[in-house]
N, C-alpha and C positions, 0 to 999 in steps of 0.2 A: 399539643402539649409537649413533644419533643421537641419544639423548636424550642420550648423556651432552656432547654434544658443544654440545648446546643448556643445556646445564647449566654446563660450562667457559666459555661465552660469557657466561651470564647473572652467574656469579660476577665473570668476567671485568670485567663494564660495571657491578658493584655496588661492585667494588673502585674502579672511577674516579670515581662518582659514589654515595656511602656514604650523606650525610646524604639530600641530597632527589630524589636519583636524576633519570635525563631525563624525566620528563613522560613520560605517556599517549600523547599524540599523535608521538610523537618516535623510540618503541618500534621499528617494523617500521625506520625510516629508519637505528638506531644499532646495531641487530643488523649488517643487511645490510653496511653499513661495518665495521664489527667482524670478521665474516666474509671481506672484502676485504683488510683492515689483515694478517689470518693465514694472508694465502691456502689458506683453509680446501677441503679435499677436497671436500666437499660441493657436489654441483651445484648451483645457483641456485635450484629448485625444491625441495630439499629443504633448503634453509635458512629455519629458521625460530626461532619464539622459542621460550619457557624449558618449556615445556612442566611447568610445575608451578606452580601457583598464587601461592606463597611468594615463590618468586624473581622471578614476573611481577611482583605487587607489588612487590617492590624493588627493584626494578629500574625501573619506572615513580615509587615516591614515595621511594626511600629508606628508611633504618632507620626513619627518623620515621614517614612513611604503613607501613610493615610491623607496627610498634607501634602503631600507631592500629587500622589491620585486626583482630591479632587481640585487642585490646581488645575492640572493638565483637562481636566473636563471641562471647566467653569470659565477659566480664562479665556481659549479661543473664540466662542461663541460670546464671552463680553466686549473683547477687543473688536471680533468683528460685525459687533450687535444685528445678534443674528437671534436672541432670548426672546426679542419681539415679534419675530416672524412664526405667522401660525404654527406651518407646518413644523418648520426645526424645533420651535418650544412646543408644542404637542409634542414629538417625537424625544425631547429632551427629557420630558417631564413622566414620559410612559418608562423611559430607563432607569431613570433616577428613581420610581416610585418601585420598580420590578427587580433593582438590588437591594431592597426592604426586607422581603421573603427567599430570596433564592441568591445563590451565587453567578449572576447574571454571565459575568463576562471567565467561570469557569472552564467553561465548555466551549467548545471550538466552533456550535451554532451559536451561542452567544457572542463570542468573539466576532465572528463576522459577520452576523447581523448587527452588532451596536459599531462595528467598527464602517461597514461599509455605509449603512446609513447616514452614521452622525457626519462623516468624512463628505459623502453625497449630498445633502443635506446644508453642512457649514459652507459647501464653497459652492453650490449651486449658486445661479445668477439669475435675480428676478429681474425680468421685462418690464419695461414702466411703460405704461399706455398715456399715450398724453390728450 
């Protein structure tokens, strides 16, 4: 139930700042005031951010960095129609679905597990057996 609470807050501060959202660095500072501004139930230690990937992005860059994000994911794998190949769309599809709940690519295992996969993955070269 605190996600969703962290999800009303993230819409909350997307709605004040739409185009290019607060900044990265600004993030933990305009929740915590957002939560004070509503004097929110949540104790202190259990305030936190959007807990989903989408809205962390726009919440830090706005509609414009949320359209550049998933540009930058969607495009390369269309260009090099790679969406129909099991393993890449299985593994696209497990990322895409794991920034729903979590801030996926937060954290620096996140970062490199989606980064080195999807990177292993896009430019790998399948074998054709004839």
């Amino acid at each position: 139930m605190m996600r969703l609470d962290y999800w009303k807050a993230s819409m909350a501060l997307i709605q004040k700042h739409l185009i290019t959202g607060v900044g990265t660095g600004d993030m933990n500072r305009v929740f915590d005031q957002y939560y004070n501004e509503i004097n929110s139930k949540l104790k202190p230690e259990w305030r936190r951010r959007s807990h989903n990937q989408f809205l962390s992005i726009t919440v830090g860059f706005g509609i414009l960095g949320l359209t550049w994000f998933l540009f930058s994911l969607i495009y390369p794998p269309v260009v090099l129609k790679k969406l129909s190949n099991f393993l890449f769309g299985s593994f696209f599809l497990l990322v895409f679905m794991s920034m729903i709940p979590e801030d996926t690519i937060e954290s620096q295992e996140g970062v490199t597990f989606v980064a080195f996969f999807f990177s292993f993955l896009l430019f790998a070269n399948e074998e054709k057996s004839d």
